[in-house]
MDTraj code that builds the backbone (N, CA, C; nanometers):
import mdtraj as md
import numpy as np

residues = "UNK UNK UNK UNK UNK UNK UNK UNK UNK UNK UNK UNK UNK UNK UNK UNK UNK UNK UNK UNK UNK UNK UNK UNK UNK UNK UNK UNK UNK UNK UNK UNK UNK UNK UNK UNK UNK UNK UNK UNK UNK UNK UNK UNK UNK UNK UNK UNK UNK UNK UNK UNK UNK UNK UNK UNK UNK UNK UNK UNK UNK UNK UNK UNK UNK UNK UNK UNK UNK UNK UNK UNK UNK UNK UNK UNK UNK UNK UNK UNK UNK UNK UNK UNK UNK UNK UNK UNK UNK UNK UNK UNK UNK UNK UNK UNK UNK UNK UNK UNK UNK UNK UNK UNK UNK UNK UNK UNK UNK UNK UNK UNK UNK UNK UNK UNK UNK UNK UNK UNK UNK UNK UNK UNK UNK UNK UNK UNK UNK UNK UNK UNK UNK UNK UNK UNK UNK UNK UNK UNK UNK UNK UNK UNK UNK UNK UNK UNK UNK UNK UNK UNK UNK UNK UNK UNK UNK UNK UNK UNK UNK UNK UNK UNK UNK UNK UNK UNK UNK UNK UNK UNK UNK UNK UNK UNK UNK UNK UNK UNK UNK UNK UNK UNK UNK UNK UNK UNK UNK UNK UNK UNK UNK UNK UNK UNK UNK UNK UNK UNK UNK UNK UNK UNK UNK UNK UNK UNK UNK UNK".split()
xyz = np.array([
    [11.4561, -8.4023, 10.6463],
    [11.4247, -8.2672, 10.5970],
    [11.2912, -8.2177, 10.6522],
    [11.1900, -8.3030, 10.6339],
    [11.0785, -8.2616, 10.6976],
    [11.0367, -8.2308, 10.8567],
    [11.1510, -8.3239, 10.9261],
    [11.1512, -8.3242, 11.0943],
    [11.2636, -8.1727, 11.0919],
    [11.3141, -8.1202, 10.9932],
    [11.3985, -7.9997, 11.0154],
    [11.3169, -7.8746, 10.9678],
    [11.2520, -7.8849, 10.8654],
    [11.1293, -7.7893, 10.8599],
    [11.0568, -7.7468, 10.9780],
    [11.0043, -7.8596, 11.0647],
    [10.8917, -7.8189, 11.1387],
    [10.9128, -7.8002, 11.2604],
    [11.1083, -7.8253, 11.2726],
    [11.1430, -7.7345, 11.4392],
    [11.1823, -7.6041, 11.3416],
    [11.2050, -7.5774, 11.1951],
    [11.2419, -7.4243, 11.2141],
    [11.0938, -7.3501, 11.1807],
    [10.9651, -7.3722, 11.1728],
    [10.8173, -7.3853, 11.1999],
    [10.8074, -7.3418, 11.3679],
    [10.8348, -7.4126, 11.4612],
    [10.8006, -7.4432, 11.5222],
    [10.8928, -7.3336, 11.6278],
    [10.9968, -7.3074, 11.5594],
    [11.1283, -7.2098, 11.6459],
    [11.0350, -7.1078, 11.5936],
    [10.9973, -7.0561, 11.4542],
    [10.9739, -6.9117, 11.4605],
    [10.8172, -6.8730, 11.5185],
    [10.7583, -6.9825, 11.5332],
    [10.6504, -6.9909, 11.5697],
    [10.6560, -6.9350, 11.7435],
    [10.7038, -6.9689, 11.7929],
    [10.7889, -6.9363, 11.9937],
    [10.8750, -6.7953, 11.9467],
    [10.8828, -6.7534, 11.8353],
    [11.0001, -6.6348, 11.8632],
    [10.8573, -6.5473, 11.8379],
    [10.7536, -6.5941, 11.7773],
    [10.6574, -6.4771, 11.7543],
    [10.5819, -6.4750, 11.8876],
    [10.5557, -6.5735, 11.9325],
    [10.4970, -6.6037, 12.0302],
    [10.5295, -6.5563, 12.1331],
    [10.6287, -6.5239, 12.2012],
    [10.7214, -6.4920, 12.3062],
    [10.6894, -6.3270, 12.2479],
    [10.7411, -6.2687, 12.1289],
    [10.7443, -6.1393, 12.1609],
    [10.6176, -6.0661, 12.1816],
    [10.4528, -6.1724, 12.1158],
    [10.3352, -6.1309, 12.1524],
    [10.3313, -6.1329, 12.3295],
    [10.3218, -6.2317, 12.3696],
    [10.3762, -6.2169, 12.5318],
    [10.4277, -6.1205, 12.5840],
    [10.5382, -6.0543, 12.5290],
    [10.6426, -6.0141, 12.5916],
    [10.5316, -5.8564, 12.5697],
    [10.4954, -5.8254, 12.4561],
    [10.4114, -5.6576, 12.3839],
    [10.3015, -5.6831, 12.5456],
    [10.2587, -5.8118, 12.5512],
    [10.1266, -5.7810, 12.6127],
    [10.1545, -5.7899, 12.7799],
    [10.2311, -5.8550, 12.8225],
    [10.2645, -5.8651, 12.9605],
    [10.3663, -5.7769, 13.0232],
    [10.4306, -5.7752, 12.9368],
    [10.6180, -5.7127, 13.0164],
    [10.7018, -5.7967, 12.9886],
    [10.7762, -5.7598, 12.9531],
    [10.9103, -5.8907, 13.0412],
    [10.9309, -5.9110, 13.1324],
    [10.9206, -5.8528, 13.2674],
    [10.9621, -5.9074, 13.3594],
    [10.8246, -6.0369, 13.4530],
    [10.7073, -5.9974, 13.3793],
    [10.5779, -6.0938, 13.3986],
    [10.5626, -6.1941, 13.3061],
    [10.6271, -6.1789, 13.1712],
    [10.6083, -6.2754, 13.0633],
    [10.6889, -6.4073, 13.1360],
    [10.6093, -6.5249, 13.1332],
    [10.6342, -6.6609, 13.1579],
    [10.6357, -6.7489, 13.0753],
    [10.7545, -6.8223, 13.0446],
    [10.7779, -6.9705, 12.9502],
    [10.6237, -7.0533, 12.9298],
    [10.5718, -7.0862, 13.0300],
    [10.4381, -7.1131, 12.9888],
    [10.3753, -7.0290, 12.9233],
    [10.3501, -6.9114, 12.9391],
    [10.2425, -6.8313, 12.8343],
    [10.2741, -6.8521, 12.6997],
    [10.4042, -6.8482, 12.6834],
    [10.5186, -6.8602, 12.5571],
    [10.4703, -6.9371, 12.4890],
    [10.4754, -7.0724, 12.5975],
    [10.4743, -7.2148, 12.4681],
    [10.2927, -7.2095, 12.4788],
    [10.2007, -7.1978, 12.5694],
    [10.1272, -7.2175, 12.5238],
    [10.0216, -7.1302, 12.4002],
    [10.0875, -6.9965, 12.4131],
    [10.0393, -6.9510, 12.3165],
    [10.0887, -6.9829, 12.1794],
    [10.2349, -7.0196, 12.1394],
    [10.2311, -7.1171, 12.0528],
    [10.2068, -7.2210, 12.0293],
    [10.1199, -7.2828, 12.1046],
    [10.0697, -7.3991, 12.1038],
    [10.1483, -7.5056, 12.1070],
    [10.2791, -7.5242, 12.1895],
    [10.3657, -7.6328, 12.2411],
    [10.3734, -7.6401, 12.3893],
    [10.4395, -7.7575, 12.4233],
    [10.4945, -7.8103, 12.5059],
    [10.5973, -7.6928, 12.5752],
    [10.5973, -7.7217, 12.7353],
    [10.7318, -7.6361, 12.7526],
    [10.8701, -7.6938, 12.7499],
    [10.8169, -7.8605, 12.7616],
    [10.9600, -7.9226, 12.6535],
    [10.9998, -7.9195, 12.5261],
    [10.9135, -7.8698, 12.4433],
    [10.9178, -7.8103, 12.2870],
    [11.0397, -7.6959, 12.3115],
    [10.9760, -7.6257, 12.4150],
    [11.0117, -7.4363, 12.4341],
    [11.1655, -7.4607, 12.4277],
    [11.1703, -7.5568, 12.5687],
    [11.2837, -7.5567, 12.6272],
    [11.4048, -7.6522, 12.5252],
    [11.3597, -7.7442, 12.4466],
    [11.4517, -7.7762, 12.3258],
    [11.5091, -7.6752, 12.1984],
    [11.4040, -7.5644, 12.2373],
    [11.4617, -7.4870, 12.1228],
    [11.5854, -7.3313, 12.2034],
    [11.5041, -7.2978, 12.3492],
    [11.5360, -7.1872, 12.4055],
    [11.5740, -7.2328, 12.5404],
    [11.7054, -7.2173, 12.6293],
    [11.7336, -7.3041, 12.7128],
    [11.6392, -7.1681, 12.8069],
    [11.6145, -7.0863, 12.8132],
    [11.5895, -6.9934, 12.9448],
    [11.5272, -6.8767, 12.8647],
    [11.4410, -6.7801, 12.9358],
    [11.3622, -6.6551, 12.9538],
    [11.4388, -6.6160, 12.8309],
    [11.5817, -6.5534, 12.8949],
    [11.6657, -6.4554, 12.8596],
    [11.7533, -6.5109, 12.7000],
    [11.7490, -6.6371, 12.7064],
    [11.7779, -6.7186, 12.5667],
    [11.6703, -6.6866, 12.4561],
    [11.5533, -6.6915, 12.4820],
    [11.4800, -6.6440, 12.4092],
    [11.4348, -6.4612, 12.4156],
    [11.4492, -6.3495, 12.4819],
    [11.4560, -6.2670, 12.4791],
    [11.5937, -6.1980, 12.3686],
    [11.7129, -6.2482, 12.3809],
    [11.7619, -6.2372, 12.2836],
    [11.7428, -6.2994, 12.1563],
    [11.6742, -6.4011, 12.1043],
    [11.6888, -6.4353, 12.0203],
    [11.5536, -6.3573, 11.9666],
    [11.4510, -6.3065, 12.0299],
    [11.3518, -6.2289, 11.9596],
    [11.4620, -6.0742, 11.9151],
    [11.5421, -6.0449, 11.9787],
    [11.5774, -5.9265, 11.9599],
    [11.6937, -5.9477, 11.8232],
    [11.7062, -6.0438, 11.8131],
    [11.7947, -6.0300, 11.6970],
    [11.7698, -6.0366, 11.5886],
    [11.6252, -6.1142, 11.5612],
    [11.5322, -6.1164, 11.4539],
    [11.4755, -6.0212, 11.4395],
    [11.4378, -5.9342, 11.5199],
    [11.3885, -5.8139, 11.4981],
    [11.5039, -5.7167, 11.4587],
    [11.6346, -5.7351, 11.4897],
    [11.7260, -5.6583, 11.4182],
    [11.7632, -5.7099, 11.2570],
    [11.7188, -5.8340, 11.2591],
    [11.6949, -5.8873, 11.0825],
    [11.5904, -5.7851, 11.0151],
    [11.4862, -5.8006, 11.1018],
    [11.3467, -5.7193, 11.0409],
    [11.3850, -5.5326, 11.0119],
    [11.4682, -5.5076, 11.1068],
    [11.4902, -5.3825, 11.0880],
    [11.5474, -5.3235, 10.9777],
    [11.6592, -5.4183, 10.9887],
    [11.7656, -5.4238, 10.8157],
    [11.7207, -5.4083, 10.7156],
    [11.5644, -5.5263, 10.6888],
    [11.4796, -5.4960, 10.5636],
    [11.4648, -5.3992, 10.5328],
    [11.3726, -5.3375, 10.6790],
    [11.3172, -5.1971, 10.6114],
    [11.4434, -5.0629, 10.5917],
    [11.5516, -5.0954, 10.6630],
    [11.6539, -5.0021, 10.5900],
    [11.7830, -5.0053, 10.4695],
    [11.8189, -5.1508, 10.4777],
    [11.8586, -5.2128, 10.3540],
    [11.8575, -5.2074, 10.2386],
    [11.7856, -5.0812, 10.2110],
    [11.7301, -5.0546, 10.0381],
    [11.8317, -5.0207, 9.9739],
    [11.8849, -4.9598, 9.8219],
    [11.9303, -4.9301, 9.7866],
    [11.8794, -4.7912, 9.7207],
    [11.9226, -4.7089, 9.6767],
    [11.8936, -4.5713, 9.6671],
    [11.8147, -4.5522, 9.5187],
    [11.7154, -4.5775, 9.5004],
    [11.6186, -4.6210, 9.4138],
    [11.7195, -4.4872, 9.2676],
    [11.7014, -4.5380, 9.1440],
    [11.7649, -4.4017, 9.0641],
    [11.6737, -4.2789, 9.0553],
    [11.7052, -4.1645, 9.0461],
    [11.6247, -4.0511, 9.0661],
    [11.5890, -3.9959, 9.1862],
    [11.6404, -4.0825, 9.2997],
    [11.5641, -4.0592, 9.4468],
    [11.6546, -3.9840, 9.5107],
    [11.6349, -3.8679, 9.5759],
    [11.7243, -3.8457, 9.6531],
    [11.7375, -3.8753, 9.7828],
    [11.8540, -3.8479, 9.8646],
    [11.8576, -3.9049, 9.9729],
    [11.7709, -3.8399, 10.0680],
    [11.7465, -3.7558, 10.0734],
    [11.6150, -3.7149, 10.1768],
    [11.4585, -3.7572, 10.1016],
    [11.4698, -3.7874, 9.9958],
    [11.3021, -3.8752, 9.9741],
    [11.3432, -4.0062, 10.0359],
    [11.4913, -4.1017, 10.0126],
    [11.4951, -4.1961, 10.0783],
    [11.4469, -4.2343, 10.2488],
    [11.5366, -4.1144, 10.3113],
    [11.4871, -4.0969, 10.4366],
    [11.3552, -4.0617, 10.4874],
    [11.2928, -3.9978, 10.4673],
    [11.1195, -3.9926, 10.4522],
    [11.0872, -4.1500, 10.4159],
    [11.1040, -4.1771, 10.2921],
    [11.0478, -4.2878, 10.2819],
    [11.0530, -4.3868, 10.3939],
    [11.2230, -4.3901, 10.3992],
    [11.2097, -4.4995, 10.5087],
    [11.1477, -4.4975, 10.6310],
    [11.0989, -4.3872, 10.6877],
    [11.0689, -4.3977, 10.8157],
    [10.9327, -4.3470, 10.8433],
    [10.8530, -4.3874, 10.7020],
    [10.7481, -4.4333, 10.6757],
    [10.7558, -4.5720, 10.6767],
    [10.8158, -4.6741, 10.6605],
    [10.8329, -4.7580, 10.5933],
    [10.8620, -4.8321, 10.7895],
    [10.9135, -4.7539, 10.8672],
    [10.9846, -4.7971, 10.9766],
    [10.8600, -4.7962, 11.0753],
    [10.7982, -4.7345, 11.0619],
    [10.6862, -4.6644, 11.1817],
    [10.5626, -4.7869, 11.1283],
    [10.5108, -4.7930, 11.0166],
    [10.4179, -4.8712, 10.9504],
    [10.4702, -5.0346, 11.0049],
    [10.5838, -5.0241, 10.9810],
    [10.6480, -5.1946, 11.0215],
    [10.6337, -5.1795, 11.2037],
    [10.6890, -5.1107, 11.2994],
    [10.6499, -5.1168, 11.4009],
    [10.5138, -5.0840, 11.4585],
    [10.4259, -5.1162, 11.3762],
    [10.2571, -5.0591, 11.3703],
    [10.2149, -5.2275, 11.3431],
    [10.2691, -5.2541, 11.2741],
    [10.2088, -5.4097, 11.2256],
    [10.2995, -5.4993, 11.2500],
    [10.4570, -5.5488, 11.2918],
    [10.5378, -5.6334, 11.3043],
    [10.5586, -5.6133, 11.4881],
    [10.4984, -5.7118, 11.5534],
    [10.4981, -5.7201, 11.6921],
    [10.6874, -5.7918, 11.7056],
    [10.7345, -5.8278, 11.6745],
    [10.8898, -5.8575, 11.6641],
    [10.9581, -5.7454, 11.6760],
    [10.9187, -5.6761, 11.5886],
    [11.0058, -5.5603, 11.5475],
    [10.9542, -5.4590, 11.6348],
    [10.8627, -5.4356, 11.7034],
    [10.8799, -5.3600, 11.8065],
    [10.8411, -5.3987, 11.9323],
    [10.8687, -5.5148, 11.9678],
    [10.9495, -5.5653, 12.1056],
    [11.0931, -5.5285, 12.0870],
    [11.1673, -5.5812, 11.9710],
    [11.2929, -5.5364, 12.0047],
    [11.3148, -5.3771, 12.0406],
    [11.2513, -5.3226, 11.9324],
    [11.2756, -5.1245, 12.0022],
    [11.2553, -5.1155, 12.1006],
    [11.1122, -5.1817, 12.1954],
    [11.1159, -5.1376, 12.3630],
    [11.2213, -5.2377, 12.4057],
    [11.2856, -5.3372, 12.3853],
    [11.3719, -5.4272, 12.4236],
    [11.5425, -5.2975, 12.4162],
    [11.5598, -5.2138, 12.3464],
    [11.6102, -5.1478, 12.3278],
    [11.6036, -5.0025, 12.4638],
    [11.5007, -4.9750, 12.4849],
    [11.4565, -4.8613, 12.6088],
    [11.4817, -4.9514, 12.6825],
    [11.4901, -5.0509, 12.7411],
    [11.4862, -5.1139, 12.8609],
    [11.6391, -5.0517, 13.0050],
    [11.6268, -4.9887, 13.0576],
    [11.7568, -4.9394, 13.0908],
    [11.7836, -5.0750, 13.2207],
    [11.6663, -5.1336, 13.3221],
    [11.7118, -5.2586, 13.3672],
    [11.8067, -5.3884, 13.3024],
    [11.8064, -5.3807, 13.1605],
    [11.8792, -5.4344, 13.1106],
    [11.9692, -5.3872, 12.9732],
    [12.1174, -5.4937, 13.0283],
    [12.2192, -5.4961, 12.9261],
    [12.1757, -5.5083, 12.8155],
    [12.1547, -5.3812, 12.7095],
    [12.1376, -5.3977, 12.5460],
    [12.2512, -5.4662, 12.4427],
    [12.2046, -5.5653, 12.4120],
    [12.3258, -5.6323, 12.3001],
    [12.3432, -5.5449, 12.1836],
    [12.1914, -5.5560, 12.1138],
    [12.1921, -5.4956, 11.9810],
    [12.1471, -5.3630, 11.9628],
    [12.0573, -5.2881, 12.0104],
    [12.0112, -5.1755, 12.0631],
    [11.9747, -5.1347, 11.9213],
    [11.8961, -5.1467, 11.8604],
    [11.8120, -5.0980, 11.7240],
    [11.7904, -4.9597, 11.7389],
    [11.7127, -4.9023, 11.8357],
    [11.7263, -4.7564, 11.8491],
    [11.8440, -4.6484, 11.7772],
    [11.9903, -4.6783, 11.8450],
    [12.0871, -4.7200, 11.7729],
    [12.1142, -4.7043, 11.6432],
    [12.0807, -4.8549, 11.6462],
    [12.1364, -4.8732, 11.4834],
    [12.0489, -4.7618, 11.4022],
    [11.8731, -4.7234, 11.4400],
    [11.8257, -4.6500, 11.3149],
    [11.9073, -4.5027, 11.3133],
    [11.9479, -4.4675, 11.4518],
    [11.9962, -4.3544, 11.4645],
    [12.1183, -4.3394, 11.3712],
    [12.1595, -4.4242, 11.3465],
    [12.3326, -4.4655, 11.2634],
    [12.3016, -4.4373, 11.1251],
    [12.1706, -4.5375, 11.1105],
    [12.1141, -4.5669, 10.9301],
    [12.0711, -4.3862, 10.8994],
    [12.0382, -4.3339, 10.9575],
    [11.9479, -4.1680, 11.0101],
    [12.0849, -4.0924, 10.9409],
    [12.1813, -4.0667, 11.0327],
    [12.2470, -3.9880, 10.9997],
    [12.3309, -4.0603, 10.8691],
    [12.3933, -4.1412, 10.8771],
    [12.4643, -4.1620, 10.7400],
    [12.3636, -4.1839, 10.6153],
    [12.2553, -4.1749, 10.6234],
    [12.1711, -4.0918, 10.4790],
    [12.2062, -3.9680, 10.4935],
    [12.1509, -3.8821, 10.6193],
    [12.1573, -3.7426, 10.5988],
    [12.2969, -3.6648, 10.5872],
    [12.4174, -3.7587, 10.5933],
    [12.5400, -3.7086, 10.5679],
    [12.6047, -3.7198, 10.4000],
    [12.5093, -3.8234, 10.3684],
    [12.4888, -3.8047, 10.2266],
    [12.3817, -3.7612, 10.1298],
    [12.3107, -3.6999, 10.2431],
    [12.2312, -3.6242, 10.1539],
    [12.3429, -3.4331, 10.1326],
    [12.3662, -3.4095, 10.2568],
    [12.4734, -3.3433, 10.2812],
    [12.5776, -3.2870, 10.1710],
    [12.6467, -3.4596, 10.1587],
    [12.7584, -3.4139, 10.0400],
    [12.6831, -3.4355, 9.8715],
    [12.5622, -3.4533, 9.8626],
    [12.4849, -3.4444, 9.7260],
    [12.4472, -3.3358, 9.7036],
    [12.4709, -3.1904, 9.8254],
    [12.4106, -3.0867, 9.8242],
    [12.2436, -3.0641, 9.8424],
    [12.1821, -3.1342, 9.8850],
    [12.0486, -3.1623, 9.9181],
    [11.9775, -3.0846, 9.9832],
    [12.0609, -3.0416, 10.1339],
    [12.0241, -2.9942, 10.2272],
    [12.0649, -2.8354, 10.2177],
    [11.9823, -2.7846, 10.2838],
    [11.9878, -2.5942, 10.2725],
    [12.1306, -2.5613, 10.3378],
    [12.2019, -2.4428, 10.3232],
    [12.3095, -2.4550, 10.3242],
    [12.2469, -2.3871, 10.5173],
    [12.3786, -2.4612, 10.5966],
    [12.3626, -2.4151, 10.7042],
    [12.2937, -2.4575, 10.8354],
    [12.2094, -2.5967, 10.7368],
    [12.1709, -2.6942, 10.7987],
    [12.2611, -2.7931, 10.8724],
    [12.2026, -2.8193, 10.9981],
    [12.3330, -2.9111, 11.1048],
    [12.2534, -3.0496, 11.0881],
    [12.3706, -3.1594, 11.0161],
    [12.3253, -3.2962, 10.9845],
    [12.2712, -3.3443, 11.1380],
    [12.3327, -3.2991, 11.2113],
    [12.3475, -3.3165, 11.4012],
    [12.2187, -3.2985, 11.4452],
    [12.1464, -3.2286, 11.4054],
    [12.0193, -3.1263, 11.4394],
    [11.8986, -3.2387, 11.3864],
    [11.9244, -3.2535, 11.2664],
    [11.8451, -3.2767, 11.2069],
    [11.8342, -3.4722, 11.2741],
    [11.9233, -3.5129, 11.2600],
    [11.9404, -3.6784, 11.2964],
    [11.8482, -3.6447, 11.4279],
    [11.8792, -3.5895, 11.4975],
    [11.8386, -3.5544, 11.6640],
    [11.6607, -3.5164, 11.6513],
    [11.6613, -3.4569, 11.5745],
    [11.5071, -3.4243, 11.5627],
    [11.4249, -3.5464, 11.4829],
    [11.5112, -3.5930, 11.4078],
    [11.4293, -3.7342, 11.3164],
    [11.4278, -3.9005, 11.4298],
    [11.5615, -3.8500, 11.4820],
    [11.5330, -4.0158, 11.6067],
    [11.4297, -3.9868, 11.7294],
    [11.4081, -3.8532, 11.7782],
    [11.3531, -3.8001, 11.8738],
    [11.2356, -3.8221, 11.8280],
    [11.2079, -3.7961, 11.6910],
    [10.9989, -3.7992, 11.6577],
    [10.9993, -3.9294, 11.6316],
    [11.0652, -4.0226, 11.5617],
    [11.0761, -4.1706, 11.5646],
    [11.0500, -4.2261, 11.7004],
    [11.1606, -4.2283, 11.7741],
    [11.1233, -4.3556, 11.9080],
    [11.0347, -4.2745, 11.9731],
    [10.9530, -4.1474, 11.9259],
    [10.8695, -4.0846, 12.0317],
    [10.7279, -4.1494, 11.9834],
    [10.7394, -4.1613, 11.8726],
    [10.6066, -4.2076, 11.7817],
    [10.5769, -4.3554, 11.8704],
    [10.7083, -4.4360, 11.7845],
    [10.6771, -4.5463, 11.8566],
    [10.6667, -4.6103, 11.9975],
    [10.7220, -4.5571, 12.1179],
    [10.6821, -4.5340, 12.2552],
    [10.4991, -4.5244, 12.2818],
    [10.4975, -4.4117, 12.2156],
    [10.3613, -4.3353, 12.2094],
    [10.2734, -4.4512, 12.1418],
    [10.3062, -4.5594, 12.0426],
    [10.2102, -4.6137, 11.9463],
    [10.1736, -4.7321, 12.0354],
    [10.2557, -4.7367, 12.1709],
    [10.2139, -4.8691, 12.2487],
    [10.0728, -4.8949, 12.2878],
    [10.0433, -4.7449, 12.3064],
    [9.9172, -4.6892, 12.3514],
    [9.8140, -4.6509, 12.2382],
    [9.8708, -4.6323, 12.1248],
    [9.7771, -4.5863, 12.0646],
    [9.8100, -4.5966, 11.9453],
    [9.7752, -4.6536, 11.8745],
    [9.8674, -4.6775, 11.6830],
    [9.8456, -4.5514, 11.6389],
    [9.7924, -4.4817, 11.6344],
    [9.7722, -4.3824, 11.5687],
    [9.8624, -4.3099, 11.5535],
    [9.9895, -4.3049, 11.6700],
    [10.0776, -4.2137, 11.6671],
    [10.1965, -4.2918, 11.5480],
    [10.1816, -4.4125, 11.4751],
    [10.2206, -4.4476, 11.4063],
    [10.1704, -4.4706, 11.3037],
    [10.1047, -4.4057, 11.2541],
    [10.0157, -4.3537, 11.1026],
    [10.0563, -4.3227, 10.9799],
    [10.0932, -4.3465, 10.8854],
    [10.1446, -4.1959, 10.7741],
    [10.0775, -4.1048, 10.7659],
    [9.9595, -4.0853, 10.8108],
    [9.9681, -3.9236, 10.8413],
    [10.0117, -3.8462, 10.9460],
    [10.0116, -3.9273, 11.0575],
    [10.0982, -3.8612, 11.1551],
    [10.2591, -3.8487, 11.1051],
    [10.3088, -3.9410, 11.0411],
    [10.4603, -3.9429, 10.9937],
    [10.4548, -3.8256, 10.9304],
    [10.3258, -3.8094, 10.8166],
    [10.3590, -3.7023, 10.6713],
    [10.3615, -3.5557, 10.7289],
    [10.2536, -3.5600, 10.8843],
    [10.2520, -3.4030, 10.9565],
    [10.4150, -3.3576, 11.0018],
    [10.4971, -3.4879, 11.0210],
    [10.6019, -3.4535, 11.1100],
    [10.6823, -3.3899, 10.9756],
    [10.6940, -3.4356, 10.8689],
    [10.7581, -3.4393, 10.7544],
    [10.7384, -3.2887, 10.6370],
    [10.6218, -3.2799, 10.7096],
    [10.5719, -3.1386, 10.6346],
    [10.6403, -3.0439, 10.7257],
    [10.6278, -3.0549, 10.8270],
    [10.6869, -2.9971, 10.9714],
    [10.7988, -2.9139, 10.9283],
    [10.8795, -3.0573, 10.9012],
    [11.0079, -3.0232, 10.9322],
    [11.1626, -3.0393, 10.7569],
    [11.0646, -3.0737, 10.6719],
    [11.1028, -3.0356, 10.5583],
    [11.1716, -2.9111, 10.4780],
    [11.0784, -2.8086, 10.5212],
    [11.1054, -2.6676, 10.4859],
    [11.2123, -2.6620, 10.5578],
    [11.2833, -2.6639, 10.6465],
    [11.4084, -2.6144, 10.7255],
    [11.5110, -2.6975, 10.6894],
    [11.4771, -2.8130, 10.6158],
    [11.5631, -2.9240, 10.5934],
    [11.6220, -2.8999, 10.4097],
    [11.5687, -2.9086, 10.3358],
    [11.5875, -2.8771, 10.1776],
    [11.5570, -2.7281, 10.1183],
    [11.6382, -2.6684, 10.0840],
    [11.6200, -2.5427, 9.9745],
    [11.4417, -2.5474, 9.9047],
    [11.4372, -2.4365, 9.9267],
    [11.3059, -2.4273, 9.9325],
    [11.2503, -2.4527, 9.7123],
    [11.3693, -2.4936, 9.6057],
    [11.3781, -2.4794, 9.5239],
    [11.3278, -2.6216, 9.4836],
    [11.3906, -2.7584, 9.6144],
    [11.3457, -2.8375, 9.5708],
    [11.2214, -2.9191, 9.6713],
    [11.1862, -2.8168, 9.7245],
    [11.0827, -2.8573, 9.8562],
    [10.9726, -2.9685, 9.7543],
    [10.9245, -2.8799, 9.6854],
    [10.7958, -2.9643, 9.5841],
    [10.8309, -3.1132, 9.5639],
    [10.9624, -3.0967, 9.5191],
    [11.0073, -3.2609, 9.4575],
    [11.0184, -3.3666, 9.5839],
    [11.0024, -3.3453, 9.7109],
    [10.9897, -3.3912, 9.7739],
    [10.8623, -3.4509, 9.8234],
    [10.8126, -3.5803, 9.8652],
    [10.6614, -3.6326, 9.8914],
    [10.6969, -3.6672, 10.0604],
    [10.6344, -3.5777, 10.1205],
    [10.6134, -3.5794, 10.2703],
    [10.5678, -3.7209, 10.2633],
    [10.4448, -3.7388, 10.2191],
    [10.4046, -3.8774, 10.2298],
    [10.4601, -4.0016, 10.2178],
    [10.5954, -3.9903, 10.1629],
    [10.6395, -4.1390, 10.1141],
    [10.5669, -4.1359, 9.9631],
    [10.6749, -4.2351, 9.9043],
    [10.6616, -4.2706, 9.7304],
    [10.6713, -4.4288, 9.7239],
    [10.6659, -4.4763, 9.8607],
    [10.6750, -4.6298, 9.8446],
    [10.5148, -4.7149, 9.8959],
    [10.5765, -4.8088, 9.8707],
    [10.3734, -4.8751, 9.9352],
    [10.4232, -4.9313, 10.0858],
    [10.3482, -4.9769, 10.1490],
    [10.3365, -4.9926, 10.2544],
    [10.4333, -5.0748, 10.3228],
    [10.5398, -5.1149, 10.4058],
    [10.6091, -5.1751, 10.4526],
    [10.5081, -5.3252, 10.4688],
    [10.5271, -5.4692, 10.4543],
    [10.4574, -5.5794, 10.5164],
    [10.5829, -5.6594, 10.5608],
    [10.5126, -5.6500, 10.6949],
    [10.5807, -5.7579, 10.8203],
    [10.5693, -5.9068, 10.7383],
    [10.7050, -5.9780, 10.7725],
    [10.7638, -6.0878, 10.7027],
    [10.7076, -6.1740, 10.7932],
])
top = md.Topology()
chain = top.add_chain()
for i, resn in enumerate(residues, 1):
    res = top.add_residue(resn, chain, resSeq=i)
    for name in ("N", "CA", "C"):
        top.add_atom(name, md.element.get_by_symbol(name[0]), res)
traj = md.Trajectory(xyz[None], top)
């Protein structure tokens, strides 16, 4: 039990490791040595757990599609509606790709157009995006006349634009940069009856990387 603890120690230890590598070099410069030695192993350690580069490039990307799930996985808190949900979450999404280096290797692992995307998170938030806003839709939420289409398109567009942009500069992944986009684009989104009941800012605390 204890020699099985400390290779799954020792595995997530190389999956963090690899995607710090991967944020700071590239992938196509990130090297198995940098890997293991920045986790502080052997590259026969590496290579017992990850047979190749690309063995471990997917396996960071799939954990980071675990990590993603968290932050959208919620359940629809009572009283909440589905557009405070959505705000929330992507407060909740931007803050986690601000502080979880996993979780956003996989999103640029996702832009990569040199390579075949397995899981493509981009994607999936775009999926999680609209099927809130299609039920925010049939809850009557949204102003009448509003295109769920429009709106998904404008919420994934300021999302992967934020985070692109935050490679360079966190800031563009802020909650106040989120709450400007949200004030933005609120009014065109909900009847102006229940604009108030809405918190641009988010009503949740801070997303923390697992």
């Amino acid at each position: 039990m204890v020699k099985q603890e400390r290779a799954a120690r020792t595995r997530d230890t190389l999956i963090r490791s690899a995607a710090e590598v991967f944020d700071r070099e590239g992938f196509s410069a990130a090297s198995l040595t940098s890997i293991s030695s920045r986790a502080g192993v052997s590259n026969g350690a590496l290579h017992f757990h990850f047979a190749s580069k690309a063995a471990l490039v997917d396996v960071v990307e799939e954990e980071a599609l675990t990590r993603l799930l968290a932050v959208t996985n919620s359940a629809l808190p009572p009283g909440t509606s589905h557009v405070q949900l959505l705000v929330d979450v992507t407060h909740a999404l931007t803050d986690a790709l601000r502080g979880d280096v996993v979780l956003r290797v996989g999103f640029a692992l996702s832009g990569k157009a040199s390579r075949q995307c397995r899981l493509d998170l981009r994607d999936r938030w775009r999926c999680w995006a609209e099927e809130t806003l299609k039920q925010a839709e049939f809850a009557g939420e949204l102003r009448r006349g509003t295109g769920v289409q429009d709106v998904v398109t404008a919420v994934v567009a300021a999302t992967i634009g934020f985070e692109v942009l935050g490679v360079r500069e966190s800031a563009w992944l802020s909650t106040s940069t989120v709450t400007r986009f949200w004030r933005l684009l609120l009014p065109t989104l909900v009847p102006a009856a229940s604009l108030a009941g809405i918190e641009a800012g988010g009503t949740r605390d801070p997303w923390t990387a697992v």
